[in-house]
C-alpha positions as CSV (number, residue, x, y, z in Angstrom):
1,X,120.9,13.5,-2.0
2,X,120.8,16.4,0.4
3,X,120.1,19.8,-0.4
4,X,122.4,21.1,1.7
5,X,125.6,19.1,2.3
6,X,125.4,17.6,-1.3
7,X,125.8,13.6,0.3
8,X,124.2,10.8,1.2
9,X,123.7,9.6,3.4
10,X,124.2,13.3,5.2
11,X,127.4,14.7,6.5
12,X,127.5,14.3,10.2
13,X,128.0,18.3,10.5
14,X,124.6,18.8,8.1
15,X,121.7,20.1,10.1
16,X,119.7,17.4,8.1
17,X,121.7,14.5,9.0
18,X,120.7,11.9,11.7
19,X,121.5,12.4,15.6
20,X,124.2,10.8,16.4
21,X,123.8,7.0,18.3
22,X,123.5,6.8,21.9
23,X,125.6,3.5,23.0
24,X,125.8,4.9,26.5
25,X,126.5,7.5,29.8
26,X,130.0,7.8,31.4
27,X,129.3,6.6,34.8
28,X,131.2,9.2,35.9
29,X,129.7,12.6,34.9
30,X,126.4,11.4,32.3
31,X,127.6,12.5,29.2
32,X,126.1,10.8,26.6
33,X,128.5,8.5,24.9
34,X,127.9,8.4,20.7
35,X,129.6,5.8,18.0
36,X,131.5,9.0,17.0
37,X,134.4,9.5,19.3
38,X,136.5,6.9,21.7
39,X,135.2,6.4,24.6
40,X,136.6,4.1,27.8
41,X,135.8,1.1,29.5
42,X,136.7,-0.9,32.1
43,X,137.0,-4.8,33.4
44,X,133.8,-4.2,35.0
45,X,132.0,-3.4,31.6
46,X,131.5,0.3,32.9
47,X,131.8,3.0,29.9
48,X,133.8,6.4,30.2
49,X,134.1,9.3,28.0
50,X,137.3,10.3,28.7
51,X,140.7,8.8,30.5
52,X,140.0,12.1,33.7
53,X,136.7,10.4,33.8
54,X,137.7,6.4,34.5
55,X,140.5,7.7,36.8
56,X,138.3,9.7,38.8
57,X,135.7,7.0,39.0
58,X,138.0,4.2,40.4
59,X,140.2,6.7,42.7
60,X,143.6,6.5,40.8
61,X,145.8,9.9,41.4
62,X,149.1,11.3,40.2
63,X,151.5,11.1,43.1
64,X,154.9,12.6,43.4
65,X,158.0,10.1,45.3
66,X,158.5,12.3,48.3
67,X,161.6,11.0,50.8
């Protein structure tokens, strides 16, 4: 058991606890993507860490119907 955070295996927030797993880089900006938080893919197989991200990558925008 830890010292610090009183658990084990550690808390993710203990300063003794493991890094985080790496399962990837967006392909947009490089961030590191970890088995922590969502990230985003696409039919390609390429990974994203955020919706901004994907979109940007494959060139969608927000477009307003103008007459």
């Amino acid at each position: 058991m830890c010292e610090m955070c009183r658990r084990s295996p550690c808390h993710p927030r203990c300063p003794n606890a493991d890094p985080p797993k790496v399962i990837g880089q967006c392909v947009q900006c490089g961030q590191d993507l970890t088995a922590d938080y969502t990230y985003y893919s696409d039919a390609d197989g390429n990974l994203y860490c955020s919706k901004e991200c994907a979109l940007d990558y494959i060139g969608v925008t927000e477009e307003e119907y103008d007459e």
